[in-house]
DRENDO-1510 file (C-alpha; in Angstrom, 1 decimal, always signed):
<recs>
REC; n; res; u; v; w
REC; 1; UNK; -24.6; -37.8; +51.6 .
REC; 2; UNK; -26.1; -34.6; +50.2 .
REC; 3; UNK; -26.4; -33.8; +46.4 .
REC; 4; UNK; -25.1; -30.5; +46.9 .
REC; 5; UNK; -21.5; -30.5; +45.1 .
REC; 6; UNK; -18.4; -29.4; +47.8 .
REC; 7; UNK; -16.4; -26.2; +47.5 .
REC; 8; UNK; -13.4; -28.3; +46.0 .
REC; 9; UNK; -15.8; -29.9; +43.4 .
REC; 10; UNK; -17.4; -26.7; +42.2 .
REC; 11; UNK; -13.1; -25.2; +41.9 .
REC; 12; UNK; -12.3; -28.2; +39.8 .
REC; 13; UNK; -15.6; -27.8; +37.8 .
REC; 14; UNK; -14.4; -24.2; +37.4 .
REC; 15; UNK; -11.1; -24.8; +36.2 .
REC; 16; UNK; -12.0; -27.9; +33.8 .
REC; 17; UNK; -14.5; -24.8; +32.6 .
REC; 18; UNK; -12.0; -21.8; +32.4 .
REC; 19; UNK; -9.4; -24.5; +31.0 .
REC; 20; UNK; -12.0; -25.2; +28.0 .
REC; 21; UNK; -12.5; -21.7; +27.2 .
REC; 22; UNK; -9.0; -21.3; +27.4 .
REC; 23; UNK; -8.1; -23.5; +24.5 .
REC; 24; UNK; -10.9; -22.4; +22.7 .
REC; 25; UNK; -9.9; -18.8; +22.7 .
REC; 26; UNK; -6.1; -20.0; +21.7 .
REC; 27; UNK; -7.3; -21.5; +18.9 .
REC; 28; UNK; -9.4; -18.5; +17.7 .
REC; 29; UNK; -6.3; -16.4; +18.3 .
REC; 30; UNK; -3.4; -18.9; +16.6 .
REC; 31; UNK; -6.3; -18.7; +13.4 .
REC; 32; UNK; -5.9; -15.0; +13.6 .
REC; 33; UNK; -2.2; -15.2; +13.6 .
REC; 34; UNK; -2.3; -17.1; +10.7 .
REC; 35; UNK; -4.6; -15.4; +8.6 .
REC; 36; UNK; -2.8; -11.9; +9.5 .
REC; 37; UNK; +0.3; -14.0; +8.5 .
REC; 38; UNK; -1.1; -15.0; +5.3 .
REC; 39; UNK; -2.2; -11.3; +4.6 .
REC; 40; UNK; +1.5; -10.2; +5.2 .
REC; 41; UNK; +3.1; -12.7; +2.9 .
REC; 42; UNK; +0.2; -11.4; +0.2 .
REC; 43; UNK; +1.4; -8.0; +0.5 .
REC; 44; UNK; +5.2; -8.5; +0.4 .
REC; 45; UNK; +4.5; -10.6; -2.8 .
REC; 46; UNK; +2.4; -7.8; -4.4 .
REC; 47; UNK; +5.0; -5.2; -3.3 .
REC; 48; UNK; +7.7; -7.6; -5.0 .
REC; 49; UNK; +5.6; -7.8; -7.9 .
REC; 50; UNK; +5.1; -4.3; -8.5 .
REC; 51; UNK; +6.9; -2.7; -11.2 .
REC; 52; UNK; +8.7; +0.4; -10.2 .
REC; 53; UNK; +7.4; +3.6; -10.8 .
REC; 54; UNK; +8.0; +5.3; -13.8 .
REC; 55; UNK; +11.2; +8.3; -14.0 .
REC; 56; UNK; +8.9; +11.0; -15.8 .
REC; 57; UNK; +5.3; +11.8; -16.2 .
REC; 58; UNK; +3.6; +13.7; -18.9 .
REC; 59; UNK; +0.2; +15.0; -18.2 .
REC; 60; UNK; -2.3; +14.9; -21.1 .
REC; 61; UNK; -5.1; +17.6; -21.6 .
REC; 62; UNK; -9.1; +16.3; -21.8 .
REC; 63; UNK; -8.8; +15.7; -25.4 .
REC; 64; UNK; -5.7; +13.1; -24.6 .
REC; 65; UNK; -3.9; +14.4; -27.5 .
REC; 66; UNK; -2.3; +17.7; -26.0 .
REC; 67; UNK; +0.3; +17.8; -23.3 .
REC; 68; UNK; -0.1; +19.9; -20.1 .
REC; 69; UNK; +3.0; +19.3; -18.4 .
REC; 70; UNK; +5.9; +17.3; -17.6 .
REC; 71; UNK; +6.6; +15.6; -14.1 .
REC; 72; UNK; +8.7; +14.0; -12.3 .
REC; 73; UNK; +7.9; +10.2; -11.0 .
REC; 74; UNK; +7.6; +11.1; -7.8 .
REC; 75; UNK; +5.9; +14.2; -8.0 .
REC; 76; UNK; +2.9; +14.1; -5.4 .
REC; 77; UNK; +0.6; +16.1; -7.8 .
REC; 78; UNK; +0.9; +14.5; -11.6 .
REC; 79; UNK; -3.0; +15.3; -12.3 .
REC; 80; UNK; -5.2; +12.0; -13.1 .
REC; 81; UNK; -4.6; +11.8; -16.9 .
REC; 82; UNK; -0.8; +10.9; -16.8 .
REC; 83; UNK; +1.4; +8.3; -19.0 .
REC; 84; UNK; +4.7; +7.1; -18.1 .
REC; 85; UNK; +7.8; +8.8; -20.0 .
REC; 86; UNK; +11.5; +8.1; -20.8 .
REC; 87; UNK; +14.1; +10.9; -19.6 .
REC; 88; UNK; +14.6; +12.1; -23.6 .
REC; 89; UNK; +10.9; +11.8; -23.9 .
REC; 90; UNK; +10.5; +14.5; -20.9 .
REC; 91; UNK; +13.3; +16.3; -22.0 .
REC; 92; UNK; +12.2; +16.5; -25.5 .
REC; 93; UNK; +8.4; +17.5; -23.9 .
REC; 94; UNK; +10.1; +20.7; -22.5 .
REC; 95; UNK; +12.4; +21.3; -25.0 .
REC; 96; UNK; +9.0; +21.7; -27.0 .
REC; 97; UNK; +7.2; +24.4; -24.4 .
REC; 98; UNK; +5.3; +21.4; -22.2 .
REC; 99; UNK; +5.2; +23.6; -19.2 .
REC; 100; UNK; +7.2; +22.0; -16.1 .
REC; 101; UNK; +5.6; +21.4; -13.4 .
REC; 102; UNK; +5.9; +23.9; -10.6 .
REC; 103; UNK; +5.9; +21.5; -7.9 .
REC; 104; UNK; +8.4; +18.6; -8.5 .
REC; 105; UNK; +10.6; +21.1; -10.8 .
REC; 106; UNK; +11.7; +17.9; -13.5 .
REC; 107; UNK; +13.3; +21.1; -16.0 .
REC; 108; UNK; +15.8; +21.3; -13.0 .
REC; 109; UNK; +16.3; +17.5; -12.6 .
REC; 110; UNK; +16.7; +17.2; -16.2 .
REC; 111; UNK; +18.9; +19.7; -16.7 .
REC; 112; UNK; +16.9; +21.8; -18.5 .
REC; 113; UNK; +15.5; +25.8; -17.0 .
REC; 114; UNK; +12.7; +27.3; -18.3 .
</recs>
């Protein structure tokens, strides 16, 4: 008998091969799947756990003390230095020359026109 292997043992070698690495890359992908998972769930909770975002806006100057403008809580331009604000305490902003901003219009939303 020869020591070479036959055709049909080198196929079943194959597929006891390509059956291992199989697994193995099923079990790298179900780990994926499972972190990605995990992730997900993470960022449902933090979206759940957010607080919603704020009605009004009023913009403070560099000093902090003065007031630049008034916006709405959606605005896409509030400027970086911005505090969260009631409706009266917008209104009241206005009512008091705190420019409103040009973009998100919160004198119109309010009630209020310039």
């Amino acid at each position: 008998m020869s020591d070479t292997p036959s055709r049909l043992q080198l196929l079943q070698f194959t597929r006891r091969v390509v059956e291992q690495q199989a697994r193995a890359s099923l079990r790298q992908l179900d780990r994926w799947i499972a972190d990605e998972e995990r992730r997900e769930a993470e960022r449902r909770q933090a979206e759940e756990r957010r607080p919603p975002p704020p009605e009004w806006l009023i913009e403070r100057g560099l000093d902090r003390s003065s007031l630049v403008a008034v916006h709405t809580g959606d605005c896409w331009d509030p400027g970086k230095r911005q505090m969260p604000a009631t409706r009266e305490q917008a209104r009241d902003a206005i009512r008091q020359q705190v420019p409103a901003c040009s973009k998100c219009r919160p004198d119109t939303r309010l009630g209020l026109l310039e």
